[in-house]
C-alpha positions, 0 to 999 in steps of 0.5 A: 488636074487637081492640087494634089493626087487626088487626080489618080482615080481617074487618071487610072481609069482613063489609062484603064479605058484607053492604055494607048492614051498619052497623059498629062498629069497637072499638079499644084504642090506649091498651092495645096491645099485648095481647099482652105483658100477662098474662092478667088484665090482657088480659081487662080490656081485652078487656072494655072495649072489648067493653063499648064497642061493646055499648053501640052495641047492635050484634047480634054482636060478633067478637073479631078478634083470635087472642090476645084469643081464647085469653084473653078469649073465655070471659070475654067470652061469660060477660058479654055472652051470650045477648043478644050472640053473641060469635064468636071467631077461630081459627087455620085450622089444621083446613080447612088440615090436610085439605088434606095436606102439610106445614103451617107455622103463623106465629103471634106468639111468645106463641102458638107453642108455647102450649098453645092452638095445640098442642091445635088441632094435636093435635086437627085436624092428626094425621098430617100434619107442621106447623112451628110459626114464630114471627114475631117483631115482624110483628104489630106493624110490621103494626100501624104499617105499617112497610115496613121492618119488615115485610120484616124479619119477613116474611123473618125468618119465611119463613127459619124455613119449611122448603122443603117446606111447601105450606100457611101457616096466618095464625094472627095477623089481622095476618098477614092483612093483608099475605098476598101478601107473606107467599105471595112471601117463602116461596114456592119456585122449582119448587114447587107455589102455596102455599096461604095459610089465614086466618080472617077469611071463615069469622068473617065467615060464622060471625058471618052464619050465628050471626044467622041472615043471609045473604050479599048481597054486591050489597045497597046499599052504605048500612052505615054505620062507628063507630070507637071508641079505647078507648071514644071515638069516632073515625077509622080509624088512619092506618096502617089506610089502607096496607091494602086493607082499610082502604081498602075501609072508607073508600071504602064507608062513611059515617061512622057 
């Protein structure tokens, strides 16, 4: 679940775990973004569309979404657990700390800063040094596949990076979407490869590991993919398709 696609990344990466896995893909297209949205409000929707996709009966639920998380995830988990594990997602601030160097953290606005993301540094990157940039706009050009606007934020962002950074943490799923864009724009002539840290493989394997699955990336691909919009059944946005992840759904899976 998610408000938008920002739920792909992982949603690809459990379909690349688990090819024989039938997928329901809750959507708010009415309610996006969440973003802005006070907390109440957000968790409201959060609900609802967590709601929506309970009703299919499905055995996990993972809330794709950074902000949805911070906001929502106890309130989600009250509602639905024990009968439905809900796994959250969180920047990979610690695996990308243990790494040494310095750490640059690209969130959305609301999140840099937050008292969310300063208890993960606090608690996962002491010693080493982290800039928290905040990447006004990406989410949402991501979001409409905006060409131009995704360069626009990207090289607004990567201005804001300093020089020697060696590790960038996706603390947006969106962000994950156009990863590679993001590792060339910041970059460095004569540095070492930048190391990109997303969240999307470790929810997929959390969600695994919580159902007490395991990876069979070379089972049939047979899983079939539901799309809801703000509870209606649907199709993937078209703007999902400009994505590799959006395609690998469509390509592998029947409709549900």
């Amino acid at each position: 679940m998610d408000s938008g696609i920002g739920l792909l990344a992982a949603t690809a990466a459990v379909r690349r775990l688990r090819p024989d896995a039938d997928l329901v893909l809750s959507l708010d297209p009415e309610g996006m973004p969440w973003g802005p949205r006070t907390t109440q409000d957000l968790t409201e929707r959060a609900l609802a569309v967590a709601e929506a996709a309970a009703a299919r009966r499905p055995d996990a639920l993972i809330v794709g979404c950074n902000t949805a998380t911070v906001h929502a995830l106890t309130a989600l988990r009250a509602r639905l657990e024990p009968a439905l594990p809900v796994i959250g997602t969180v920047p990979a601030i610690k695996p990308a700390a243990a790494g040494g160097g310095h750490l640059a953290i690209w969130a959305t606005p609301a999140t840099t800063g937050s008292p969310y993301q300063q208890a993960l540094i606090r608690d996962f990157a002491g010693g080493v040094p982290v800039t928290e940039v905040p990447c006004w706009g990406l989410a949402e050009a991501v979001e409409h596949a905006d060409e131009t606007a995704i360069d626009a934020a990207v090289s607004a962002a990567a201005a804001l990076t300093p020089d020697d950074v060696t590790t960038v943490v996706l603390g947006c799923t969106h962000y994950e979407l156009v990863a590679e864009r993001i590792r060339t724009a910041v970059q460095r002539p004569g540095r070492p490869p930048l190391v990109l840290h997303g969240s999307a493989g470790a929810v997929a394997a959390q969600a695994l590991r919580r159902l007490g699955e395991q990876p069979a990336p070379g089972a049939t691909p047979h899983g079939t993919l539901t799309v809801l919009l703000s509870g209606r059944e649907g199709t993937l946005p078209a703007a999902a398709l400009a994505y590799a992840e959006g395609r690998l759904l469509q390509a592998v899976t029947p409709a549900g």
